[in-house]
C-alpha positions as CSV (number, residue, x, y, z in Angstrom):
1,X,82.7,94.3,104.7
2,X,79.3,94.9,103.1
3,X,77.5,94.7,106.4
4,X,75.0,97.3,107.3
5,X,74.5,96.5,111.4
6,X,75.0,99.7,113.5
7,X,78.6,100.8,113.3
8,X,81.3,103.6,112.3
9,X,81.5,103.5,108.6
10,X,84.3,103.8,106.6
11,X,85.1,107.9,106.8
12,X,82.9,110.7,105.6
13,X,84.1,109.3,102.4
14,X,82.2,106.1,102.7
15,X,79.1,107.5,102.6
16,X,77.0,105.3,100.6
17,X,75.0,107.1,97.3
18,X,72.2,105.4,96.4
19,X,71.0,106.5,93.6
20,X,67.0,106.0,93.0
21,X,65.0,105.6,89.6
22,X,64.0,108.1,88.1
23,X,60.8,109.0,86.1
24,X,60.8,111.5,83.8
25,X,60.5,113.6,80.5
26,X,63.8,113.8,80.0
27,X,64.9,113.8,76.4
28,X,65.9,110.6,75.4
29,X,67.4,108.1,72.3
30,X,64.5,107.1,69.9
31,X,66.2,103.6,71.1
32,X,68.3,102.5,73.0
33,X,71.1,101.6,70.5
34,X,71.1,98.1,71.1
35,X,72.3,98.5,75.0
36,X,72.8,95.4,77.3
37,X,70.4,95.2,80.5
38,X,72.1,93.9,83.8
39,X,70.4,92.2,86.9
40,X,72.3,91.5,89.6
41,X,70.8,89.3,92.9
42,X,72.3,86.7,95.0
43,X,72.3,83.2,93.8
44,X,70.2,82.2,97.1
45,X,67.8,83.8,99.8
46,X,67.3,82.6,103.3
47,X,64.4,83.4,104.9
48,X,63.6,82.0,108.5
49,X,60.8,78.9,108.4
50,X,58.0,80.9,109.7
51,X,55.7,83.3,108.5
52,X,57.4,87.0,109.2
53,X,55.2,90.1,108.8
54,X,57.1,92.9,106.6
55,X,58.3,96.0,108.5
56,X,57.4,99.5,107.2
57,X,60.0,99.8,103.6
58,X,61.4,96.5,104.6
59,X,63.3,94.3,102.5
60,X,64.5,90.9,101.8
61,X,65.7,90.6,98.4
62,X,68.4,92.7,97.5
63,X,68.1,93.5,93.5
64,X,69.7,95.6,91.8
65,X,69.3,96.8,87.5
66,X,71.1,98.6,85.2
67,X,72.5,98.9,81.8
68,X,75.9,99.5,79.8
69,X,76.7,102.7,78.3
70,X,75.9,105.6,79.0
71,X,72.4,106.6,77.2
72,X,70.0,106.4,79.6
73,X,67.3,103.7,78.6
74,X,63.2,104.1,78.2
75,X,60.7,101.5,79.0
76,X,62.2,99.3,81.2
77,X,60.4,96.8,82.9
78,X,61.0,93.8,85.7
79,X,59.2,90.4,85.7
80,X,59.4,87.8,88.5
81,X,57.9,84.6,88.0
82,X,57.3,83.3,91.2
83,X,55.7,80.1,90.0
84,X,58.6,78.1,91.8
85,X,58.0,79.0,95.4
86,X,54.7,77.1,95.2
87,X,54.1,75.9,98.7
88,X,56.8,77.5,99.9
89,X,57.2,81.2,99.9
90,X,55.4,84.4,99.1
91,X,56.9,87.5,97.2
92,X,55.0,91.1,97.8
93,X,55.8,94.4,96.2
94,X,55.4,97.3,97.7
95,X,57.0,99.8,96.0
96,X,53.9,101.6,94.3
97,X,55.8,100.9,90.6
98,X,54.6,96.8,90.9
99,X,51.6,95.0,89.8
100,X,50.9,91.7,90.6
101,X,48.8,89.2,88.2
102,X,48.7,85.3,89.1
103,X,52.0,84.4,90.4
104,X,54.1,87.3,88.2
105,X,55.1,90.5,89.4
106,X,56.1,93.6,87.1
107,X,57.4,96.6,87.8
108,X,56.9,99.2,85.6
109,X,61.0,101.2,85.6
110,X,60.2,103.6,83.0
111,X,63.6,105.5,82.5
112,X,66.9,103.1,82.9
113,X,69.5,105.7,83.2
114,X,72.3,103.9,85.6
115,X,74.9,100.7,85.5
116,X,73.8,99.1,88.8
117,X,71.1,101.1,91.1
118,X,69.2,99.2,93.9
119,X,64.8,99.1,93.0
120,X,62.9,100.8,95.6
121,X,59.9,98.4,95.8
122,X,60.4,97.1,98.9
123,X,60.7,93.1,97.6
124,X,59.9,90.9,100.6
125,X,59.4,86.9,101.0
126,X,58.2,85.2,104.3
127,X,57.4,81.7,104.0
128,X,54.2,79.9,103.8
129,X,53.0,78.2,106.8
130,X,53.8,74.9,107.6
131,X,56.9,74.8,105.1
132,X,59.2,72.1,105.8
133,X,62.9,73.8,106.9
134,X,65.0,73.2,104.1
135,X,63.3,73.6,101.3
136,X,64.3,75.5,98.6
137,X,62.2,77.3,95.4
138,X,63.0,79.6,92.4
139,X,62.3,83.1,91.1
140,X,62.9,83.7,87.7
141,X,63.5,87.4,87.0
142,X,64.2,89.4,83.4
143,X,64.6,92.8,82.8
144,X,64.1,94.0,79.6
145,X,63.3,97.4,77.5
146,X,62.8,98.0,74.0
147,X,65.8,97.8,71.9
148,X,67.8,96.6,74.6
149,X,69.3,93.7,75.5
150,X,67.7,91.6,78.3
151,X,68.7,90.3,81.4
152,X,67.6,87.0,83.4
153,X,68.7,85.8,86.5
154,X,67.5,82.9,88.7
155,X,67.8,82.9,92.1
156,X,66.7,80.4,94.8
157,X,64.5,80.9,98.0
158,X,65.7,78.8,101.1
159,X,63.0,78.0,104.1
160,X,64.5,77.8,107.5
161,X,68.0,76.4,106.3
162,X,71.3,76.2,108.5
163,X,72.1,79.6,108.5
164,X,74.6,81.8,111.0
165,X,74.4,84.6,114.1
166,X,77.9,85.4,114.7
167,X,78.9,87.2,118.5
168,X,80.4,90.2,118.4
169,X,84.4,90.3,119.3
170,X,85.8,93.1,121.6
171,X,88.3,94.6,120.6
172,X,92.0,94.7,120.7
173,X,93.1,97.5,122.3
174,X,97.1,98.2,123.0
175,X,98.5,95.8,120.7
176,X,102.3,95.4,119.9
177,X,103.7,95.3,116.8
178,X,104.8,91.8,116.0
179,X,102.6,90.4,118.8
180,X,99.8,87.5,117.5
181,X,96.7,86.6,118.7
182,X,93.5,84.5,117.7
183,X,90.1,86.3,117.6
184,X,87.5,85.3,119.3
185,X,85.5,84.3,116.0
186,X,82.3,82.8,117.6
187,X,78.7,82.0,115.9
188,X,75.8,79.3,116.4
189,X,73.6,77.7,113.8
190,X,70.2,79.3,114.0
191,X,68.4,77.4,111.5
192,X,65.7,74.1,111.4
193,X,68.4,72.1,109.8
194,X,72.0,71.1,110.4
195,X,74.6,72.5,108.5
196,X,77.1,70.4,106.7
197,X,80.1,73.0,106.8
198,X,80.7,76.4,107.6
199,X,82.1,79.3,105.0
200,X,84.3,82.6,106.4
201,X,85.3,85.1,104.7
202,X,87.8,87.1,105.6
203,X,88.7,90.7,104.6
204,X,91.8,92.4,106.5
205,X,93.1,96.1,106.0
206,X,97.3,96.5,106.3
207,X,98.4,96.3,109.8
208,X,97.1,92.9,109.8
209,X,98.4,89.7,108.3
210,X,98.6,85.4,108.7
211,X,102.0,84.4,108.6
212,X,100.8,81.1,107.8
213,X,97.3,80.9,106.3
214,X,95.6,77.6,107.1
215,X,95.0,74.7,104.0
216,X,91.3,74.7,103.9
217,X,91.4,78.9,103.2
218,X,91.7,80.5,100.2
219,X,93.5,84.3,100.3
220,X,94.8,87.0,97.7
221,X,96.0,90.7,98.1
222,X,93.3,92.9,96.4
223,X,95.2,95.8,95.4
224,X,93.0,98.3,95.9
225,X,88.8,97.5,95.5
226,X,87.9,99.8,98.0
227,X,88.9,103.3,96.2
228,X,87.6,101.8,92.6
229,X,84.1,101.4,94.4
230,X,84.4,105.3,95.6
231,X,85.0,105.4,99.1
232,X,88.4,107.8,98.6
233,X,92.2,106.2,98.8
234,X,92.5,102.8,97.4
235,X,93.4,100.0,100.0
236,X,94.9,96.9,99.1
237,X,93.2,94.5,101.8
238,X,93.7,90.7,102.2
239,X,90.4,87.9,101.4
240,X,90.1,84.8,102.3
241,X,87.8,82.2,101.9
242,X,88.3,79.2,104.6
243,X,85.6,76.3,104.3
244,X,85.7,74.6,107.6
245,X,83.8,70.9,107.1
246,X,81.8,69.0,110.4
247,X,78.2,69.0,110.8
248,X,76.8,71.8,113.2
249,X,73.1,70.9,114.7
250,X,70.8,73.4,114.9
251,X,71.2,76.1,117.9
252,X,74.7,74.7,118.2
253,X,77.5,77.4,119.2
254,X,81.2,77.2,117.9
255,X,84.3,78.7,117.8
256,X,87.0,79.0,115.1
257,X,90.6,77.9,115.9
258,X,93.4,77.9,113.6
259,X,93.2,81.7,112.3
260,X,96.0,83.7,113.9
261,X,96.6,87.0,113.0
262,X,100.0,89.2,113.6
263,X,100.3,92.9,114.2
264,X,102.3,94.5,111.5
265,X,104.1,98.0,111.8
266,X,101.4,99.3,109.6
267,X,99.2,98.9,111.9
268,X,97.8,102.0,114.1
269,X,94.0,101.4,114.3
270,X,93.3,98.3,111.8
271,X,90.3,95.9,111.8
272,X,89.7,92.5,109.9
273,X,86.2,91.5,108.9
274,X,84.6,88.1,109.0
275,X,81.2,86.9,108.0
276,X,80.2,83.4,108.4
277,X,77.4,81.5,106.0
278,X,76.1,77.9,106.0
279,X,76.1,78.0,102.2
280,X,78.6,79.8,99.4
281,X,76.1,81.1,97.2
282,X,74.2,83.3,100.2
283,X,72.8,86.5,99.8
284,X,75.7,88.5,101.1
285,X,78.4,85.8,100.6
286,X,81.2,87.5,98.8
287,X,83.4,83.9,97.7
288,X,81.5,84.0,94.4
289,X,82.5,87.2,93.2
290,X,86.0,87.1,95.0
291,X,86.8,84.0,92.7
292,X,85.5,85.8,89.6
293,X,88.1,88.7,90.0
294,X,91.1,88.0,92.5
295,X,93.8,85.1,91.7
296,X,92.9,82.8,95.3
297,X,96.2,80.6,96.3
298,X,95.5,77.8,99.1
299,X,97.0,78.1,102.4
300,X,100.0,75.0,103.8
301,X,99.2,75.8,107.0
302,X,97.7,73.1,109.9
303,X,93.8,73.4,109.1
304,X,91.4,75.6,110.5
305,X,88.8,74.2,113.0
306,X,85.8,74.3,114.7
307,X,85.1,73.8,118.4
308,X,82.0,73.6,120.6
309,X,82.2,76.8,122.5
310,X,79.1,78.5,124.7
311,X,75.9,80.3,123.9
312,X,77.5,83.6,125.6
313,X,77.1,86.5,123.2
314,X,75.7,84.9,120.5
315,X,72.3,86.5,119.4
316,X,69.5,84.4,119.1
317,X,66.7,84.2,116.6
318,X,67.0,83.7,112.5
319,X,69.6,85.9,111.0
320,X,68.7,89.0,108.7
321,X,71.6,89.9,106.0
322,X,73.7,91.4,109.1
323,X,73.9,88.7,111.6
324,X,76.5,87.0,109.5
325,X,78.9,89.3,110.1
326,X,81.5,90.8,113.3
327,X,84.6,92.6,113.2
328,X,87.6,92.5,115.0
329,X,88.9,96.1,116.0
330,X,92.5,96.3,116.5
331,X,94.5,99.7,118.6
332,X,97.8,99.4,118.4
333,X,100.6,101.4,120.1
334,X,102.3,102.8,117.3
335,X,101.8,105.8,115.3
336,X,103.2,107.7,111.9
337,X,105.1,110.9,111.1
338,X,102.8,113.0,108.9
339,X,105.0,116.0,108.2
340,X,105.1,118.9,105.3
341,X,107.7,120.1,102.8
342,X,107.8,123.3,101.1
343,X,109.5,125.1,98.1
344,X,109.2,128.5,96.3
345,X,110.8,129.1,93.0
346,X,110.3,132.7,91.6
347,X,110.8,133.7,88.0
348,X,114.1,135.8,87.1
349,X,112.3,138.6,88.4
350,X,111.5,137.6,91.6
351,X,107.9,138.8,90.9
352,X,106.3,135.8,90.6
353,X,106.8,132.0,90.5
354,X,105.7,128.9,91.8
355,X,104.7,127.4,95.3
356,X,105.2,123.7,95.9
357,X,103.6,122.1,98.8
358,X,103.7,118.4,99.6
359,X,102.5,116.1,102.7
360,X,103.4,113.2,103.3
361,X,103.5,109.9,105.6
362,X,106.3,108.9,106.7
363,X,104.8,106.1,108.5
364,X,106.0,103.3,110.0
365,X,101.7,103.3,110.5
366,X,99.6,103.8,107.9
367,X,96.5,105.9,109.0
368,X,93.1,104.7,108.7
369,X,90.2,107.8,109.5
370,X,87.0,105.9,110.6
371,X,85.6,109.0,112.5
372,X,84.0,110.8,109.2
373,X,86.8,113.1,108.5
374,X,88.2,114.2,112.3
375,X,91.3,112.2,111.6
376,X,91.7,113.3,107.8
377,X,94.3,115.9,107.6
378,X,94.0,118.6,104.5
379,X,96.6,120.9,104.0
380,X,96.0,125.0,104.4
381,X,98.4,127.4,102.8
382,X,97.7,131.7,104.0
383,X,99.3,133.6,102.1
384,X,100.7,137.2,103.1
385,X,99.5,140.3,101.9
386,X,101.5,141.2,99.3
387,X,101.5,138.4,97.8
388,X,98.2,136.6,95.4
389,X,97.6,133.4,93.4
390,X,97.7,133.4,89.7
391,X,96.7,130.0,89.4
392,X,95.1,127.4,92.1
393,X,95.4,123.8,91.6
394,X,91.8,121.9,91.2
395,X,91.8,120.2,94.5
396,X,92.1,123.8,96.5
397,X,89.9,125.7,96.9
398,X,89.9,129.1,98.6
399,X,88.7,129.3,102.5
400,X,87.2,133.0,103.6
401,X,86.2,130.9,106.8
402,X,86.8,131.4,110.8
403,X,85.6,128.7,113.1
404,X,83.1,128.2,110.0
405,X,81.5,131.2,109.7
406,X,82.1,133.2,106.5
407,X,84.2,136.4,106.4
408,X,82.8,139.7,104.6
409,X,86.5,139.7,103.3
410,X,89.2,137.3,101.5
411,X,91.3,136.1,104.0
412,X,94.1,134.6,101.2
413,X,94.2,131.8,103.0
414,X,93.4,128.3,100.8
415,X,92.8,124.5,101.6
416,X,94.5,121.7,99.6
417,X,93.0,117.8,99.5
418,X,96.0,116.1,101.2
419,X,94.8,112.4,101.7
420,X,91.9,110.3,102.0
421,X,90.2,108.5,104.4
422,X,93.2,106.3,104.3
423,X,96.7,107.5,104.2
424,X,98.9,104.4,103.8
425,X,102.7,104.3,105.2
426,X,104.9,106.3,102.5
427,X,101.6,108.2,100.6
428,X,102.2,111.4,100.4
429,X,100.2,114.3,98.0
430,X,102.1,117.8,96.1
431,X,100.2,121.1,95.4
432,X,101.6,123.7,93.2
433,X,100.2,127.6,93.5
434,X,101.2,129.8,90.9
435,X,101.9,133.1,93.0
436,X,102.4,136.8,92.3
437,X,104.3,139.5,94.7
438,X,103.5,142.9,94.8
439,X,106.7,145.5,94.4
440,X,108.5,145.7,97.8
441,X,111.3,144.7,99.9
442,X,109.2,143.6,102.6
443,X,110.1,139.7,103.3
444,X,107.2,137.5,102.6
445,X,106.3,133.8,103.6
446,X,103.5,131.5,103.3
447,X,102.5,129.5,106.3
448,X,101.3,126.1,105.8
449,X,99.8,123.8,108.1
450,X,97.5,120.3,108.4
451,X,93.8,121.0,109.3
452,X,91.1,118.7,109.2
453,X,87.3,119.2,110.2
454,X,88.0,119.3,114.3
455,X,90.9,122.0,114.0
456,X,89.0,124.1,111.2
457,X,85.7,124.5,113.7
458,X,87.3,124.5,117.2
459,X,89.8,127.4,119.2
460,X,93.3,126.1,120.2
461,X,94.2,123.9,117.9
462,X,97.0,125.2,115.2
463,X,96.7,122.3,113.5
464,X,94.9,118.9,113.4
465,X,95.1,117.3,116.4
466,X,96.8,113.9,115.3
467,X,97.3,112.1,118.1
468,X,99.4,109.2,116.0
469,X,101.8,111.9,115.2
470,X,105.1,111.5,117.7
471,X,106.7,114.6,115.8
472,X,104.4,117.5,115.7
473,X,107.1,120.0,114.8
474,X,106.6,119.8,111.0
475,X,103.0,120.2,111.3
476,X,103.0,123.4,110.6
477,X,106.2,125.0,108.3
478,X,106.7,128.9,106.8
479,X,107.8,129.3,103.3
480,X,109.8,132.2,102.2
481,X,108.3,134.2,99.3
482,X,110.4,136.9,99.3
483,X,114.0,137.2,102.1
484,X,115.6,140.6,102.6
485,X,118.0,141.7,100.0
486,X,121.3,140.5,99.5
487,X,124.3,142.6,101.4
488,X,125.3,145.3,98.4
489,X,128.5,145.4,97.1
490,X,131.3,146.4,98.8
491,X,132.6,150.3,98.2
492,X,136.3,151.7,99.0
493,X,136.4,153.3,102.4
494,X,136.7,157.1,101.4
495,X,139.7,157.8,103.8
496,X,141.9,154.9,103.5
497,X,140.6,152.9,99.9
498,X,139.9,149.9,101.8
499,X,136.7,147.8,100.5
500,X,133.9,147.6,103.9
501,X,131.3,145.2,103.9
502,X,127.8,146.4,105.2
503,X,126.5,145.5,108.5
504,X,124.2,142.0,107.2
505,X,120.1,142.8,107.5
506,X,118.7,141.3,110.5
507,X,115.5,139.9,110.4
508,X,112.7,141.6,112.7
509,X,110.2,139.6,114.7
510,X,107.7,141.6,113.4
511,X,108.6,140.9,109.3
512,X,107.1,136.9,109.7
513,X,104.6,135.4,111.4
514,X,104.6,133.1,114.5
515,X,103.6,130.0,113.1
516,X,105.2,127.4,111.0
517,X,108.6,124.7,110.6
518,X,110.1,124.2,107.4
519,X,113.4,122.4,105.7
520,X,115.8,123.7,103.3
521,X,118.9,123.5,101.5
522,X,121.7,125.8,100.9
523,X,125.0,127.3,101.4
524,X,126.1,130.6,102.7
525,X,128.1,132.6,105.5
526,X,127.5,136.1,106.7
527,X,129.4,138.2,109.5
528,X,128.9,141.2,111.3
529,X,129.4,142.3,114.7
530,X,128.6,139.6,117.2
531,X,125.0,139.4,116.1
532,X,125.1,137.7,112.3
533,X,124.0,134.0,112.1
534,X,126.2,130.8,109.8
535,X,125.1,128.2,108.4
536,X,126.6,125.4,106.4
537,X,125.1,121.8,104.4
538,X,123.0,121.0,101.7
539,X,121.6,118.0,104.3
540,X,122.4,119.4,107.2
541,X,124.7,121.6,109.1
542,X,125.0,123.8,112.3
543,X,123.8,127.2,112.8
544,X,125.3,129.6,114.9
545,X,122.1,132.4,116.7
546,X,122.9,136.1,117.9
547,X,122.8,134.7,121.2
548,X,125.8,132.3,120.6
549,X,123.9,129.1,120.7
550,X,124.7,126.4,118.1
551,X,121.5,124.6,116.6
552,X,122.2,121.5,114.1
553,X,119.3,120.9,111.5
554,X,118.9,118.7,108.7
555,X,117.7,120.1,105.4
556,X,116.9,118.5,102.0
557,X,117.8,118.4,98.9
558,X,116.8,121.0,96.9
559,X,118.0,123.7,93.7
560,X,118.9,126.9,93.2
561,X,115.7,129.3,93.0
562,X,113.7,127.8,96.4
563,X,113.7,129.0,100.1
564,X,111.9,127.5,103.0
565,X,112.4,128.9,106.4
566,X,112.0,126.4,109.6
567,X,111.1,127.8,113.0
568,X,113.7,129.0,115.5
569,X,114.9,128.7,119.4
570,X,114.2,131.9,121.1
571,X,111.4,133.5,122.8
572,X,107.6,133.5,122.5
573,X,105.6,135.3,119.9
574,X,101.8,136.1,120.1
575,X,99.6,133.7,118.1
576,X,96.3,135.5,116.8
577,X,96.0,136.4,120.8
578,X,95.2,132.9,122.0
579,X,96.2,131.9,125.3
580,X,96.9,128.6,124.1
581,X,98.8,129.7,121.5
582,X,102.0,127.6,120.1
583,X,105.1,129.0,121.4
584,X,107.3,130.1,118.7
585,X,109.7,132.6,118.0
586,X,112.6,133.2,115.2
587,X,116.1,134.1,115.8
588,X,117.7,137.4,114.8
589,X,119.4,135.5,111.3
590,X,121.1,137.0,108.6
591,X,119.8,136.2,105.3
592,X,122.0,134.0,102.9
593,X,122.3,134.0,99.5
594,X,122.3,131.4,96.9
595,X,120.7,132.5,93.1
596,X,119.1,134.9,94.1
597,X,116.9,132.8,97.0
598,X,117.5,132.8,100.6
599,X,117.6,130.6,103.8
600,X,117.0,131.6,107.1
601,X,117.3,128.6,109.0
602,X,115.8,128.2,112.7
603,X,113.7,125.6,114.8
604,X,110.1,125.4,117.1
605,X,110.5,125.9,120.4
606,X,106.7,124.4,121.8
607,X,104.4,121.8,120.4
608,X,100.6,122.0,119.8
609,X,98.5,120.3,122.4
610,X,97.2,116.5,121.4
């Protein structure tokens, strides 16, 4: 999971911040109030046996300082003693920051100021010549500052030991849902020394699981790691540890057996992770800290094994910290129902009130977005004219954007966070707009739809393009601000004293706009002559157009005070003058009355392109 090789990364929200050490005047603590100092580098180093020339900022040895708290801390400084690679190894700085005297390095850090940030000296060992594979020797390392608390850490230096190149896998394209299969987990031993056993760790996003994990692995559910370390949604992912035993020579290839894996109906596009070492404690081994944090339970399944397999694929040469590592991509052929809901609820005066807008999953997938934000959906809400916002939640923002290029006007229209980079089976995300009305009769709706970065910057798309979505319709949904007003009350007919209801309002094609499905609830009837429109249900129910075609929908459950008006059959409207424009249209409806809010109830006729 912490590779670096050459690959899609985790979203746009997986962007990596590194942060770098600053030096400053900044005003700081007389001291540091007695702060702890932290240093954090991996119990063991493999370098390959020979000498190896250091690449322009190339590094070997990961290390990273920090402090507690939150004061930023003066005068901190870095010592290795490299006393103990003696005939073994050599250990340059390069940073500019580092001096070396005898066999001790220091870097001067001057100003301390985060929890864990990586040191930009460039640290890099190669090994003496003639050093025997195998060997191993120490680096002591403290970081200290005045008035704080210091830090030391030991960490060994390894000579041409066993060490791991791992083959990339292809990967699974088309998979079922319930189908298993074993990945092709294959990696040779590219050290000067056998190795005794072989370590993988496994991490696995949802969509993928072991029924049966095997008795020499280790494997907990992390509940969610990934968003706590700031890459967006949390995901609760699966580790495993599995310690496979047998002595692998030097340049021998291998294959592991035993490690099935099935295709949930999470699953959409998945991947599980796997990176191989000869020895626990590696650099970029993860068991260590997995066993720190997460409760590990062994597995009662037959034992995972390793068989001689072919050189095919495998890289050659001695690993760096990403050639312990492959990943096994996984495409399945299932997909999730991202729809929207929407509700207004006006004050007693109708003038202003509150608009309620919330996205959801409804799976059976859960979505992962590993194209840097072309999968994400956000929500955008355009208001009418008429109608303004009086108070805008803090994850929208307003958008006076088209195709990316700013407007010299406002343009109402405003983009909600929906989801990140993840949107798990079942997650779903509410906005609520406080909303005025101007005075008028005029019916008003908002239009609300998914965008993401693709749909916001290119022509023809109404909405993001989510090709894991089988049901489009509910994409895009209109919600009524304001409906015609309610038939008056009845008056005696003049001539005979008999009561005479008013023809019911029709709604004209020109009053809404062409975009949008919605669900509601209510209760009603209206008549007129031939052209008025019924409805019936607080979950569903039939409704009756002027042309005399019955339509069933299926509303939800909502109260008295809200509207939301779905899309209708009927012809086509014109949709900002595109060509490729959504076909919509509304039926000629009367409006129904419940509290004060009404219903118009109606369906989409064409779906967006994929």
């Amino acid at each position: 999971m912490n590779s670096t090789r050459t690959r899609r990364v985790l979203g746009s929200a997986a962007a990596t911040a590194v942060a770098a050490l600053s030096v400053g005047t900044l005003a700081v603590p007389a001291h540091a109030a007695d702060q702890a100092l932290r240093l954090e580098v991996g119990a063991l180093i493999q370098i390959p046996g020979e000498p190896t020339t250091q690449p322009q900022f190339g590094e070997n040895v990961f290390l990273r300082v920090g402090r507690t708290g939150t004061a930023p801390v003066p005068g901190a400084k870095l010592t290795l003693d490299t006393t103990g690679l003696d005939g073994i190894a050599v250990l340059t700085a390069s940073g500019g920051r580092c001096v070396t005297a005898a066999r001790t390095i220091t870097c001067d850090l001057s100003y301390l100021n985060s929890d864990s940030v990586n040191i930009t000296d460039h640290l890099w060992l190669s090994a003496v010549p003639g050093a025997k594979a195998g060997t191993r020797g120490v680096v002591h390392a403290a970081l200290t500052a005045p008035g704080a608390e210091s830090a030391n850490k030991d960490f060994a230096v390894e000579v041409g030991g066993a060490a791991f190149r791992v083959a990339e896998i292809a990967p699974k394209e088309q998979a079922k849902v319930g189908s298993t299969f074993t990945p092709a987990v294959r990696f040779a031993n590219r050290g000067g020394v056998s190795a005794a056993r072989a370590i993988v760790e496994v991490m696995m996003l949802p969509g993928l699981k072991v029924e049966n994990w095997p008795s020499n692995c280790e494997y907990a559910t992390d509940p969610g790691r990934i968003g706590q370390e700031g890459f967006g949604t949390p995901i609760a992912t699966t580790h495993a540890i599995c310690t496979v035993e047998g002595e692998i020579l030097p340049n021998e290839p291998v294959r592991l057996n035993g490690l099935d894996l099935t295709v949930t109906s999470e699953a959409r596009y998945t991947f599980a992770d796997f990176t191989v070492f000869a020895d626990p404690n590696a650099a970029a081994a993860q068991g260590p800290a997995l066993r720190q944090r997460l409760a590990l339970k062994r597995g009662t399944g037959a034992p995972a094994t390793l068989t001689r397999d072919s050189a095919e694929g495998i890289p050659s040469g001695y690993p760096d910290i990403n050639g312990h590592f492959t990943e096994q991509e996984v495409f399945a052929d299932n997909g999730a129902d991202f729809g929207l809901t929407g509700t207004w609820t006006p004050d007693a005066a109708g003038r202003t009130g509150k608009l309620t807008i919330t996205a959801a999953n409804r799976g059976p997938a859960s979505i992962f977005d590993r194209s840097g934000g072309e999968g994400t959906p956000f929500v955008r809400i355009q208001l009418p004219e008429g109608a303004s916002v009086t108070d805008l939640p803090k994850n929208c923002r307003a958008n006076d954007r088209v195709l990316g290029q700013t407007q010299d006007h406002p343009l109402n229209k405003f983009d909600c966070d929906a989801f990140g980079f993840f949107m798990a089976n079942g997650a779903s995300s509410s906005h609520v707009l406080g909303v005025k009305l101007d005075e008028g009769t005029v019916p008003l709706s908002a239009t609300v739809s998914f965008q993401n970065e693709l749909s916001d910057l290119e022509e023809g798309y109404p909405s993001a393009p989510m090709s894991w979505d089988p049901n489009p319709d509910n994409n895009r949904i209109k919600v009524a601000l304001r409906s015609l007003p309610a038939p008056e009350t009845p008056v005696p007919d003049a001539g005979t004293g008999t009561p005479v209801e008013p023809a019911a309002p029709v709604v004209p094609a020109s009053a809404v706009d062409s975009t949008g499905t919605g669900t509601g609830t209510g209760t009603g009837s209206g008549s007129g002559s031939g052209t008025g429109t019924t409805a019936t249900g607080s979950t569903g129910g039939t409704a009756t157009t002027a042309a005399g075609r019955t339509t069933t929908r299926t509303g939800t459950t909502g109260t008295t005070g809200t509207a939301a008006l779905d899309l209708a059959d009927g012809g086509e409207l014109a949709d900002s003058g595109r060509g490729d424009a959504v076909p919509l249209a509304w039926a000629s409806a009367t409006a129904l009355t419940l509290g004060g809010a009404a219903l118009l109830t109606s369906r989409r006729l064409g779906r967006r392109r994929s």
